[in-house]
N, C-alpha and C positions, 0 to 999 in steps of 0.2 A: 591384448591390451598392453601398453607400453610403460615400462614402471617408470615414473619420476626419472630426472637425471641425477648422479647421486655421484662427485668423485675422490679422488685420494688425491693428496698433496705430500709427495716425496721430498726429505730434507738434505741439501747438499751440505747441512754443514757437522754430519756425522762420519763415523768411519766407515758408512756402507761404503763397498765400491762399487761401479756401476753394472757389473753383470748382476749384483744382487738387486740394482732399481729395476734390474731388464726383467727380471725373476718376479720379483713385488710386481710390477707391470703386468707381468702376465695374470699371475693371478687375480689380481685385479678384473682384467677382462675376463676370466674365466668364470670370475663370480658376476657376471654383470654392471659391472661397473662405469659409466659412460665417459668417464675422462681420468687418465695418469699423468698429474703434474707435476713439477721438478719449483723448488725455491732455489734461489743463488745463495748459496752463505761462502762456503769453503770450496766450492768447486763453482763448473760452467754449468749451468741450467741450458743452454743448448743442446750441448753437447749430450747431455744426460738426457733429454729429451728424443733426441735422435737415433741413443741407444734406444730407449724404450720401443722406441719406433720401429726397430728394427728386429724388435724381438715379440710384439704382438701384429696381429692382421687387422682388429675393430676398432680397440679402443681408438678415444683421443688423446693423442699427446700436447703437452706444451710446458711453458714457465708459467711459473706463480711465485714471483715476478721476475724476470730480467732486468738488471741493473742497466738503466742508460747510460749514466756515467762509465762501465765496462768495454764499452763497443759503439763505434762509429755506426753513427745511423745504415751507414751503407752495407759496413759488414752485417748487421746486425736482422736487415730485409734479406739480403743474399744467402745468409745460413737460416733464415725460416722459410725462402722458396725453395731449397734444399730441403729441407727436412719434409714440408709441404709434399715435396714430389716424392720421395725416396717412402712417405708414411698416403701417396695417393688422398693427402684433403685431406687427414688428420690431424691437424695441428689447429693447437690454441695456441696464440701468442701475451702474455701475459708482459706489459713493461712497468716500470717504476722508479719511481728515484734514490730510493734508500733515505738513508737517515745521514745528515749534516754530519754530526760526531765520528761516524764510522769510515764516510766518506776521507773526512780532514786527515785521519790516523792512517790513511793512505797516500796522502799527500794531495788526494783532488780535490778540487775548489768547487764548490756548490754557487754556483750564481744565476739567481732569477729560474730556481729551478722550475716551475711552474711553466713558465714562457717556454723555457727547452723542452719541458715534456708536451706541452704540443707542438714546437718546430720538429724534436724530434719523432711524432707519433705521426706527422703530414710527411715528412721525409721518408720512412718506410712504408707507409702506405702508399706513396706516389710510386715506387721504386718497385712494388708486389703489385701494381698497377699501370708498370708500364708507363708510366707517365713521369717519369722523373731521369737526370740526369740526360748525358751528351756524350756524342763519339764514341771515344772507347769507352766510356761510363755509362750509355744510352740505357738505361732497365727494359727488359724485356720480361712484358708482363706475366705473370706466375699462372698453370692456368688451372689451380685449385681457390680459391676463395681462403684467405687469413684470417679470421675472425683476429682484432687487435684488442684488447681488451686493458685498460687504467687501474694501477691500486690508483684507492682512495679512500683516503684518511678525512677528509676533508672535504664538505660541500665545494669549494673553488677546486680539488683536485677533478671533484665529479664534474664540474662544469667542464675543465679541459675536455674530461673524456665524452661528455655528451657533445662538445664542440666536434671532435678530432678522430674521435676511437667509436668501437663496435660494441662500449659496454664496460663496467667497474669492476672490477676483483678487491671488494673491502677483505681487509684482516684484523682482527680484532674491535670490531667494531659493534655494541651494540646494539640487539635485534630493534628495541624501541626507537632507534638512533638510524638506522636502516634505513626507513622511508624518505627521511630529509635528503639522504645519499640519494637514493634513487630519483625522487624527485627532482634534485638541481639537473640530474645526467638527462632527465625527461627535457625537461625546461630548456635551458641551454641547448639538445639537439632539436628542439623545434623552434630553439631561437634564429638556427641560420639553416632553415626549410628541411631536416633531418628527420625521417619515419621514428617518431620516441617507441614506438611500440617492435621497432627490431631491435631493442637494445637488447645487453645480456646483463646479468648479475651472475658472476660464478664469486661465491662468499665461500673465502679459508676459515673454518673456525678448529682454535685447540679440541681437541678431543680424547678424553679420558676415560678408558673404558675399564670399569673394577666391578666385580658382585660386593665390593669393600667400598661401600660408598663417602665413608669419613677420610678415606685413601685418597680417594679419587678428588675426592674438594681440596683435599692438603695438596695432594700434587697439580691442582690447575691454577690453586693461588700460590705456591712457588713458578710454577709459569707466567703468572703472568706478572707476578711481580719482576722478574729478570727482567721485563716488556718497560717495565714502569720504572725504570734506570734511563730509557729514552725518551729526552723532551717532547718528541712530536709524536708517542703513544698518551704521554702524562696530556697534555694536550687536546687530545682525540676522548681521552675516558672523562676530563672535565666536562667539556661539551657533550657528552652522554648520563652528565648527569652527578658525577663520581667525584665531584670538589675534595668529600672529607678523606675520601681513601686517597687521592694525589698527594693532597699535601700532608699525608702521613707517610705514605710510602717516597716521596722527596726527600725527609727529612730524614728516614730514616738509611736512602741512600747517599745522603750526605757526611754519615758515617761508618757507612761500610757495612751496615748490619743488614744482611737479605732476610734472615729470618724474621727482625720485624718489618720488613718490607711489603714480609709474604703475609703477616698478621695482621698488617693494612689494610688487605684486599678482602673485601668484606664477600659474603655468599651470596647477595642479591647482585653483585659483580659478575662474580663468577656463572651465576645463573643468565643474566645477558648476554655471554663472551662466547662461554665456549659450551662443552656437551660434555658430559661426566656423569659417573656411575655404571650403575648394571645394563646389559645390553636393551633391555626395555624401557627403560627411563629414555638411554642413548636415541632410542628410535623416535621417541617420543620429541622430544630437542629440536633433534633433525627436522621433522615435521611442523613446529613450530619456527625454527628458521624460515622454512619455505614458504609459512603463513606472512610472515615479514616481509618479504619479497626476494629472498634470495633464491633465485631460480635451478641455481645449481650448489646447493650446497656441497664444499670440497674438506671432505676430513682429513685436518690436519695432525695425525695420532702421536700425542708423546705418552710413555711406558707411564704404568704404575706399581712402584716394588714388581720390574723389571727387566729385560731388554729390549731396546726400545725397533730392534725390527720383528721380534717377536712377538711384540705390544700389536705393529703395526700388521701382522700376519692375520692373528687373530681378529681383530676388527674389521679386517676386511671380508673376513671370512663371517662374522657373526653380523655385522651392521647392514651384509649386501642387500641391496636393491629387490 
């Protein structure tokens, strides 16, 4: 019998370096694990993904998410039919557009980002399909299958991705809040003749694993309050419900103060967002995710009064499949 999909979500914006994600990777597969993904923060989510790639035989690799703004559509299909062939069909391709504020403090301009994330989500798919480009640019079709997969924050994100892509990757989004995501991505792909029922859901949720369960709640609402410093999370938890915690934890980042940020974020928050506590509680979450509709739920582990790849060792080793 075939256990559930169940994956990990590796952070680029830590000081692992990447033979240690190749390491976590494996283990991962070692323990059963159906897919090792990579987030872009401080480093390339490709790249890191290609290590992992290259360091197990099973698993799946991919981004959770690649920055479009990062990489030209084109490079961006060329180094996933790359990794594609080099990992034989194991790759997830996870895209996104990041956040306004983070983008601007880099100097790039956010315009009609929605529109770009499906010019840019039809442009790599045409490209890994052989069907895009000319002469010396002509794409020669990829010949493993990319699963393309949309964050989605946002019902209008989900529609892109039920337009455009093979499926949503929510993060921080929640589980009651879930079905409306699903839903638009259903809608929307059977609005222009698209099978809704091959879609995917691979859902990132935080994940806090303690036998210190008053630990584990401190440490997911200081996570996710650092979340709730960015408009379009503050945004996303309104719309899920979270009005009185927004505009406490707004105001109280309008003065610098995280800790009442983090005393914002109430525990019926934290109980829809992410997974925390004892490994059985943990299991239990997990499962109720899936109830939701996230098909592939991908743990995303930050430490508790620890180190945070040590956090991420143990969890994988106690949460497997």
């Amino acid at each position: 019998m075939a256990h559930p999909r169940l994956g990990i979500v590796l952070s680029t914006a830590t000081d692992a370096p990447p033979r240690e994600l190749m390491a976590i990777g494996k283990l991962a597969e070692d323990h059963g694990y159906t897919a090792a993904l990579v987030n872009e923060g401080r480093g390339d989510a490709l790249a890191c993904a290609e290590a992992i790639a290259l360091a197990t035989n099973t698993i799946k690799v991919g981004t959770n998410i690649a920055n479009i703004y990062y990489r030209h559509a084109f490079l961006a299909a060329m180094t996933a039919q790359t990794i594609a062939e080099l990992s034989e069909g194991r790759l997830i391709l996870g895209l996104g557009m990041s956040h306004r504020p983070l983008l601007e403090a880099m100097g790039i301009e956010m315009t009609s980002p929605r529109q770009y994330l499906g010019e840019y989500t039809q442009t790599v798919k045409g490209i890994l399909s052989g069907e895009a480009g000319s002469g010396f640019f002509e794409a020669k079709a990829c010949q493993y299958k990319v699963p393309v997969l949309l964050a989605a924050l946002t019902v209008a994100s989900a529609e892109v991705a039920g337009r455009e892509a093979d499926g949503i990757m929510p993060f921080l989004a929640g589980r009651d809040y879930l079905g409306q995501l699903i839903k638009a991505t259903k809608d929307a792909a059977s609005s222009v003749g698209k099978g809704a029922q091959s879609l995917d859901c691979i859902m990132s949720i935080p994940t806090f694993m303690s036998d210190d369960n008053d630990a584990a709640l401190s440490a997911a609402r200081h996570n996710l309050a650092f979340f709730a410093g960015l408009p379009n999370y503050r945004l996303q938890w309104r719309r899920c419900g979270f009005d009185a915690e927004m505009a406490a934890a707004e105001l109280a980042w309008e003065g610098g103060d995280r800790r009442a940020a983090a005393i914002a974020i109430s525990e019926q928050m934290v109980e829809q967002i992410c997974i925390y506590g004892a490994p059985a509680q943990c299991r239990e979450q997990i499962e109720a995710f899936r109830q939701a509709g996230a098909a592939m739920p991908v743990l995303a582990v930050s430490p508790v009064n620890e180190r945070r790849l040590g956090a991420t060792r143990k969890a994988i080793e106690l949460l497997a499949p």
